[in-house]
C-alpha positions in Angstrom: 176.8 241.1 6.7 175.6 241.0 9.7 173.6 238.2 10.9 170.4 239.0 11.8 169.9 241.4 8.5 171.5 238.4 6.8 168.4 235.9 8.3 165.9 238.5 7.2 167.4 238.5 3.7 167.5 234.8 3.7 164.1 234.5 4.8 162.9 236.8 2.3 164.2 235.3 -0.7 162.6 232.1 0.5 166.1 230.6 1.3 167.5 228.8 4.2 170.0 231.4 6.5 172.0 227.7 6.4 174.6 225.4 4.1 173.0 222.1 2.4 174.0 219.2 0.9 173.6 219.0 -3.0 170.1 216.7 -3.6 171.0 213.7 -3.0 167.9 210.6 -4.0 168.8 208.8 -1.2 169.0 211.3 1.1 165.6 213.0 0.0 163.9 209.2 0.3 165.9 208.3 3.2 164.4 211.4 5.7 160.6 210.0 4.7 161.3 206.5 4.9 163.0 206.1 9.2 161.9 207.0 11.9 162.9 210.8 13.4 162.3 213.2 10.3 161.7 215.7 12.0 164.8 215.5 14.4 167.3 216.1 12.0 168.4 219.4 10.7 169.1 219.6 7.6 172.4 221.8 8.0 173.5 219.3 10.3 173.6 216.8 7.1 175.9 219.2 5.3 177.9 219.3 8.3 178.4 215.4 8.8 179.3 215.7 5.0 181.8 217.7 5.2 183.3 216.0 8.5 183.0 212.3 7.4 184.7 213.5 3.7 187.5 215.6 5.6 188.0 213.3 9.0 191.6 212.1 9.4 192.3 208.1 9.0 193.0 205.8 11.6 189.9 206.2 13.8 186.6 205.4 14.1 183.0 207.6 14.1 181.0 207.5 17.2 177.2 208.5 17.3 175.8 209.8 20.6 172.1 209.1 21.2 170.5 207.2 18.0 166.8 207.2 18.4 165.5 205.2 15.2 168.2 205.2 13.0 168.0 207.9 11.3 171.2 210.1 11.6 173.4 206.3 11.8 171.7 205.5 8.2 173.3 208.7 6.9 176.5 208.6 8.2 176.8 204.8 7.2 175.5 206.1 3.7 178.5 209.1 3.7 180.9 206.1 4.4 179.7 204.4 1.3 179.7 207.5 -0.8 183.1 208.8 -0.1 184.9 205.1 0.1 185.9 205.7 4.2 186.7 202.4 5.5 186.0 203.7 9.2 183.4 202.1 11.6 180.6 203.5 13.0 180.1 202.8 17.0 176.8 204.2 18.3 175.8 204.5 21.7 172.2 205.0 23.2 169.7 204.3 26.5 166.9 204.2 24.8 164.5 205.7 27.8 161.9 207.8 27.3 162.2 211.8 28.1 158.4 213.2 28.1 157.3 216.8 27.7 156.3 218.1 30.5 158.7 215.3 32.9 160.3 218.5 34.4 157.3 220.1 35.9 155.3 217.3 36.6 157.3 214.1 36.9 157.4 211.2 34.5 154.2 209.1 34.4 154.6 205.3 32.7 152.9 206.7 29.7 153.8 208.1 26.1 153.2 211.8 25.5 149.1 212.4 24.7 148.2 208.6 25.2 147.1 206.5 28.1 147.3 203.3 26.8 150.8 203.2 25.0 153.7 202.1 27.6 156.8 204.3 27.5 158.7 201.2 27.6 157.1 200.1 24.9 157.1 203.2 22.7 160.9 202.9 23.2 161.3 199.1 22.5 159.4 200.0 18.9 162.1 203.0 18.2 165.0 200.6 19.7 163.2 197.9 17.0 163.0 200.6 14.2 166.5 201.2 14.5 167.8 197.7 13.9 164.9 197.0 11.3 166.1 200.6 9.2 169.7 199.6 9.4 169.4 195.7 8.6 167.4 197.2 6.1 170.0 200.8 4.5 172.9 199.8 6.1 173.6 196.0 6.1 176.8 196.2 4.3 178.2 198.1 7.1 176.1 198.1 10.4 176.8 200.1 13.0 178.2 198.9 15.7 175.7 200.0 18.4 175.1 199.3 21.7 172.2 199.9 24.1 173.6 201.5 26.9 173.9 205.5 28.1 176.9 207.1 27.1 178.7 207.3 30.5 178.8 203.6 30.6 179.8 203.4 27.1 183.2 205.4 27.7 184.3 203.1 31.1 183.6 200.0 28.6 185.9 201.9 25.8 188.7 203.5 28.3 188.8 199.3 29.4 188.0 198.0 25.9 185.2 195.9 26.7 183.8 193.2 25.0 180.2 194.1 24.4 176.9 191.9 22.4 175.3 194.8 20.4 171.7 195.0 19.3 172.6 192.9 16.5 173.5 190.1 18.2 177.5 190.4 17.7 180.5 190.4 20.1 182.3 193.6 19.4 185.6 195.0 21.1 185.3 199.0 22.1 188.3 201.4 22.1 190.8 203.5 20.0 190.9 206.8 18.7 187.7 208.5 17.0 187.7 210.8 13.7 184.2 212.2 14.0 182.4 212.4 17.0 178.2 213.1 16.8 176.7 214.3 20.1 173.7 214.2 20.6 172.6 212.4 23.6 171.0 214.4 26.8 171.3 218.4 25.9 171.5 219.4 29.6 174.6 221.3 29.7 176.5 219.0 32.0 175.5 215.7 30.2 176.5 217.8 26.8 180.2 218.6 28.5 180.7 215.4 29.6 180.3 213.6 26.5 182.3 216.0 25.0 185.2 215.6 26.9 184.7 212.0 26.9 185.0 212.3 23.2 187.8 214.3 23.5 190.1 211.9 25.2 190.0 209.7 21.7 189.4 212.2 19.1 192.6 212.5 17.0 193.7 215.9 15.8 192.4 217.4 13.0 188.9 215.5 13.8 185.5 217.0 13.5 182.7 216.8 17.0 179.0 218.2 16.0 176.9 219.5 18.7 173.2 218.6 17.6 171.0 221.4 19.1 173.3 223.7 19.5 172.0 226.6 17.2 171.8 230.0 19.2 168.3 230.3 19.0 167.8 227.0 21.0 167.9 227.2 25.3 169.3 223.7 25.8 172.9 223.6 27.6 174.3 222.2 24.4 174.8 225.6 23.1 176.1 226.9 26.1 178.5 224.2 25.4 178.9 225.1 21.9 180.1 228.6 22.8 182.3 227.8 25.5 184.0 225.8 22.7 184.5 228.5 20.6 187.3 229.4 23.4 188.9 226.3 23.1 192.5 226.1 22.7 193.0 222.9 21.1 189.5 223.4 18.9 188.3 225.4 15.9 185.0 226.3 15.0 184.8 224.9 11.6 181.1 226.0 10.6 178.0 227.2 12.6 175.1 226.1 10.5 173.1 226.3 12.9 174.9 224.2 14.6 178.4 224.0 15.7 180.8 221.8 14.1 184.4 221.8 15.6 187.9 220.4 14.4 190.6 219.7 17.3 193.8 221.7 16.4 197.0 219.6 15.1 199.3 218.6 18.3 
Protein backbone atom coordinates (compact mmCIF):
# COMPACT_ATOMS: atom_id res chain seq x y z
CA UNK A 1 0.00 0.00 0.00
CA UNK A 2 1.53 2.79 -0.64
CA UNK A 3 2.39 5.04 2.07
CA UNK A 4 0.91 8.20 1.75
CA UNK A 5 -2.73 6.51 0.77
CA UNK A 6 -1.82 4.29 3.73
CA UNK A 7 -1.48 7.59 6.26
CA UNK A 8 -4.75 8.97 4.84
CA UNK A 9 -6.40 5.62 5.57
CA UNK A 10 -4.84 5.52 8.99
CA UNK A 11 -5.86 8.94 9.62
CA UNK A 12 -9.27 8.27 8.65
CA UNK A 13 -10.09 5.51 10.75
CA UNK A 14 -8.85 7.46 13.69
CA UNK A 15 -5.68 5.27 13.89
CA UNK A 16 -2.05 5.94 14.29
CA UNK A 17 -0.07 5.29 10.53
CA UNK A 18 2.49 3.66 13.52
CA UNK A 19 3.21 0.27 15.74
CA UNK A 20 2.44 0.54 19.62
CA UNK A 21 3.12 -1.15 22.59
CA UNK A 22 0.10 -3.17 24.16
CA UNK A 23 -1.30 -0.80 27.24
CA UNK A 24 0.73 -1.09 29.61
CA UNK A 25 -0.42 0.79 33.51
CA UNK A 26 2.82 1.79 34.02
CA UNK A 27 3.57 3.04 30.93
CA UNK A 28 0.21 4.98 30.59
CA UNK A 29 1.01 6.57 34.36
CA UNK A 30 4.56 6.77 33.73
CA UNK A 31 4.27 9.44 30.42
CA UNK A 32 1.99 11.94 32.94
CA UNK A 33 3.95 11.43 35.92
CA UNK A 34 8.15 12.74 34.51
CA UNK A 35 9.16 15.27 33.05
CA UNK A 36 9.21 15.39 28.89
CA UNK A 37 5.72 13.95 27.76
CA UNK A 38 5.55 15.38 25.11
CA UNK A 39 9.15 14.41 23.74
CA UNK A 40 8.55 11.00 23.39
CA UNK A 41 6.87 9.28 20.57
CA UNK A 42 5.03 6.85 21.20
CA UNK A 43 6.25 4.49 18.30
CA UNK A 44 9.54 5.02 19.51
CA UNK A 45 8.27 3.02 22.89
CA UNK A 46 7.30 0.04 20.69
CA UNK A 47 10.61 0.33 19.13
CA UNK A 48 12.81 0.27 22.40
CA UNK A 49 10.44 -2.81 23.16
CA UNK A 50 11.20 -4.68 20.70
CA UNK A 51 15.08 -3.76 20.83
CA UNK A 52 15.60 -4.21 24.62
CA UNK A 53 13.41 -7.88 24.36
CA UNK A 54 15.49 -8.87 21.06
CA UNK A 55 19.13 -7.19 21.95
CA UNK A 56 21.96 -9.76 22.09
CA UNK A 57 23.70 -10.56 25.68
CA UNK A 58 26.90 -9.53 26.78
CA UNK A 59 26.60 -5.65 26.46
CA UNK A 60 25.27 -2.88 27.93
CA UNK A 61 22.33 -0.07 26.75
CA UNK A 62 23.52 3.42 26.25
CA UNK A 63 21.05 6.53 26.28
CA UNK A 64 22.11 9.60 24.32
CA UNK A 65 20.69 12.93 25.63
CA UNK A 66 18.25 12.23 28.89
CA UNK A 67 16.49 15.41 29.55
CA UNK A 68 14.23 14.52 32.77
CA UNK A 69 14.19 10.97 32.88
CA UNK A 70 11.77 10.08 30.96
CA UNK A 71 12.88 7.72 28.12
CA UNK A 72 15.83 6.13 30.93
CA UNK A 73 12.62 5.25 33.29
CA UNK A 74 11.26 3.18 30.36
CA UNK A 75 14.07 1.47 29.32
CA UNK A 76 14.95 0.65 33.05
CA UNK A 77 11.27 -0.49 33.25
CA UNK A 78 11.74 -2.92 29.86
CA UNK A 79 14.78 -4.33 31.73
CA UNK A 80 12.59 -5.23 34.63
CA UNK A 81 9.79 -6.59 32.49
CA UNK A 82 11.68 -8.79 30.23
CA UNK A 83 14.34 -10.13 33.16
CA UNK A 84 17.60 -8.37 31.00
CA UNK A 85 20.29 -8.22 33.42
CA UNK A 86 22.06 -5.41 31.16
CA UNK A 87 22.99 -1.82 32.50
CA UNK A 88 21.85 1.20 31.41
CA UNK A 89 24.75 4.07 30.90
CA UNK A 90 23.25 7.40 29.97
CA UNK A 91 25.02 10.33 28.86
CA UNK A 92 23.86 14.10 28.80
CA UNK A 93 25.13 18.05 28.87
CA UNK A 94 22.37 19.22 30.27
CA UNK A 95 22.52 22.97 28.46
CA UNK A 96 19.89 24.75 27.30
CA UNK A 97 19.03 24.96 23.29
CA UNK A 98 16.33 27.96 22.93
CA UNK A 99 13.94 28.49 20.06
CA UNK A 100 14.91 30.97 18.24
CA UNK A 101 19.09 30.62 19.37
CA UNK A 102 19.77 30.21 15.61
CA UNK A 103 18.51 33.42 14.35
CA UNK A 104 19.05 35.49 17.16
CA UNK A 105 21.74 34.16 19.55
CA UNK A 106 21.20 32.66 22.99
CA UNK A 107 20.17 35.15 25.62
CA UNK A 108 20.72 33.83 29.55
CA UNK A 109 17.00 33.24 29.71
CA UNK A 110 14.32 30.38 29.41
CA UNK A 111 12.11 30.50 26.36
CA UNK A 112 8.95 33.17 27.07
CA UNK A 113 10.41 34.22 30.57
CA UNK A 114 12.65 36.90 31.81
CA UNK A 115 13.12 35.93 35.10
CA UNK A 116 13.83 32.16 34.90
CA UNK A 117 17.83 31.46 34.44
CA UNK A 118 18.60 28.88 31.68
CA UNK A 119 20.98 27.52 34.06
CA UNK A 120 18.53 27.09 36.30
CA UNK A 121 15.75 25.73 34.16
CA UNK A 122 18.40 23.05 33.37
CA UNK A 123 19.60 22.38 36.97
CA UNK A 124 15.61 21.62 37.77
CA UNK A 125 15.38 18.99 34.61
CA UNK A 126 19.11 17.64 35.63
CA UNK A 127 17.17 17.51 39.38
CA UNK A 128 14.03 15.89 37.92
CA UNK A 129 15.85 13.30 36.40
CA UNK A 130 17.64 11.96 39.53
CA UNK A 131 14.42 12.66 41.64
CA UNK A 132 12.06 10.38 38.78
CA UNK A 133 14.71 7.68 38.77
CA UNK A 134 15.54 7.46 42.61
CA UNK A 135 12.01 7.48 42.53
CA UNK A 136 10.87 4.45 39.20
CA UNK A 137 14.03 3.10 38.88
CA UNK A 138 15.97 2.62 42.18
CA UNK A 139 16.34 -1.06 41.82
CA UNK A 140 18.37 -0.46 38.84
CA UNK A 141 19.61 3.23 38.28
CA UNK A 142 21.08 4.23 35.39
CA UNK A 143 24.36 4.78 35.34
CA UNK A 144 24.40 8.46 34.04
CA UNK A 145 26.71 10.91 33.72
CA UNK A 146 26.59 14.64 33.07
CA UNK A 147 28.80 15.24 30.42
CA UNK A 148 28.20 15.73 26.24
CA UNK A 149 28.45 12.74 24.42
CA UNK A 150 31.83 13.37 22.70
CA UNK A 151 33.48 13.38 26.05
CA UNK A 152 31.61 10.52 27.07
CA UNK A 153 33.10 8.14 24.29
CA UNK A 154 37.12 9.39 24.98
CA UNK A 155 36.19 8.36 28.86
CA UNK A 156 34.71 4.86 27.45
CA UNK A 157 37.45 4.16 24.55
CA UNK A 158 39.96 4.78 27.95
CA UNK A 159 37.54 3.30 30.52
CA UNK A 160 37.43 6.03 32.76
CA UNK A 161 36.46 6.17 36.17
CA UNK A 162 33.64 8.64 36.36
CA UNK A 163 31.24 10.03 39.81
CA UNK A 164 27.71 9.97 38.21
CA UNK A 165 24.81 12.16 39.24
CA UNK A 166 24.13 9.82 41.86
CA UNK A 167 27.00 10.18 43.69
CA UNK A 168 28.81 6.71 42.62
CA UNK A 169 32.22 5.74 41.09
CA UNK A 170 31.45 3.90 37.95
CA UNK A 171 33.90 2.30 35.35
CA UNK A 172 32.95 3.09 31.46
CA UNK A 173 33.60 0.74 28.52
CA UNK A 174 32.63 -2.57 26.73
CA UNK A 175 30.45 -3.50 24.10
CA UNK A 176 26.78 -2.01 23.86
CA UNK A 177 23.41 -4.07 22.76
CA UNK A 178 21.13 -1.13 22.22
CA UNK A 179 22.14 2.15 21.57
CA UNK A 180 19.36 5.38 21.99
CA UNK A 181 20.47 8.52 20.18
CA UNK A 182 19.10 11.25 20.79
CA UNK A 183 21.43 13.92 21.70
CA UNK A 184 21.99 17.15 19.24
CA UNK A 185 19.86 16.29 15.83
CA UNK A 186 22.31 18.43 13.69
CA UNK A 187 23.34 15.95 11.11
CA UNK A 188 27.01 15.86 12.08
CA UNK A 189 26.50 15.65 15.89
CA UNK A 190 23.75 12.77 14.82
CA UNK A 191 26.68 10.88 12.67
CA UNK A 192 29.06 11.15 15.13
CA UNK A 193 27.35 9.64 17.85
CA UNK A 194 26.44 7.08 15.67
CA UNK A 195 29.61 5.91 14.75
CA UNK A 196 30.77 6.38 18.10
CA UNK A 197 28.10 3.90 18.99
CA UNK A 198 29.14 1.77 16.44
CA UNK A 199 32.62 1.03 17.49
CA UNK A 200 30.90 -0.99 20.68
CA UNK A 201 27.71 -2.08 19.32
CA UNK A 202 27.87 -5.95 19.05
CA UNK A 203 26.26 -7.54 15.98
CA UNK A 204 22.93 -8.29 15.89
CA UNK A 205 22.25 -4.96 18.15
CA UNK A 206 19.54 -2.51 17.67
CA UNK A 207 20.53 1.83 17.44
CA UNK A 208 17.15 4.12 17.39
CA UNK A 209 17.39 7.41 15.81
CA UNK A 210 14.93 9.73 17.91
CA UNK A 211 13.63 12.30 15.36
CA UNK A 212 14.25 10.74 12.55
CA UNK A 213 10.69 10.35 10.98
CA UNK A 214 10.66 11.67 7.31
CA UNK A 215 8.46 14.35 7.88
CA UNK A 216 10.93 16.03 10.38
CA UNK A 217 14.03 18.53 8.82
CA UNK A 218 16.56 17.74 11.48
CA UNK A 219 19.89 16.01 10.14
CA UNK A 220 18.97 12.94 12.08
CA UNK A 221 16.94 11.78 9.28
CA UNK A 222 19.31 12.49 6.83
CA UNK A 223 21.27 10.26 8.89
CA UNK A 224 18.59 7.75 9.15
CA UNK A 225 18.45 7.38 5.36
CA UNK A 226 22.03 7.29 4.73
CA UNK A 227 21.76 4.20 7.03
CA UNK A 228 19.38 2.50 5.11
CA UNK A 229 22.64 2.04 2.71
CA UNK A 230 24.62 0.63 5.31
CA UNK A 231 26.39 -2.46 4.71
CA UNK A 232 26.86 -3.79 8.10
CA UNK A 233 23.11 -2.38 9.19
CA UNK A 234 19.48 -3.31 8.62
CA UNK A 235 16.54 -1.30 8.90
CA UNK A 236 14.57 -3.20 11.25
CA UNK A 237 11.30 -0.94 11.48
CA UNK A 238 10.48 2.74 10.46
CA UNK A 239 7.86 3.77 12.89
CA UNK A 240 8.37 6.81 12.36
CA UNK A 241 11.51 6.47 13.35
CA UNK A 242 14.27 4.37 12.30
CA UNK A 243 15.38 1.52 14.25
CA UNK A 244 18.50 -0.43 12.93
CA UNK A 245 20.14 -3.94 13.75
CA UNK A 246 24.07 -4.20 12.79
CA UNK A 247 24.40 -7.29 10.52
CA UNK A 248 26.15 -10.65 12.06
CA UNK A 249 30.08 -10.53 11.36
Amino acid sequence: MPGMFKKVMYKALGRNPWRESDPDDFILRLRSSVIGEGMLHSGNIYLMEKAVREMPVGGCLLEIGSYGGLSANLLTYFLQKYNRSEQLFCCDAWLYEGYHDAESGPTPWMDGRKDVLRTDFMNHIKNSFISSCRLLSAQTLPKAIHIDSDSFFESWAATNFETDVFGRQITLGGAISFAYIDGNHAYKYAKRDFENTDKYLLPGGFVLLDDSARHLSFGSVTLAIELCKHPQYELVLENPNFLFRKKPA
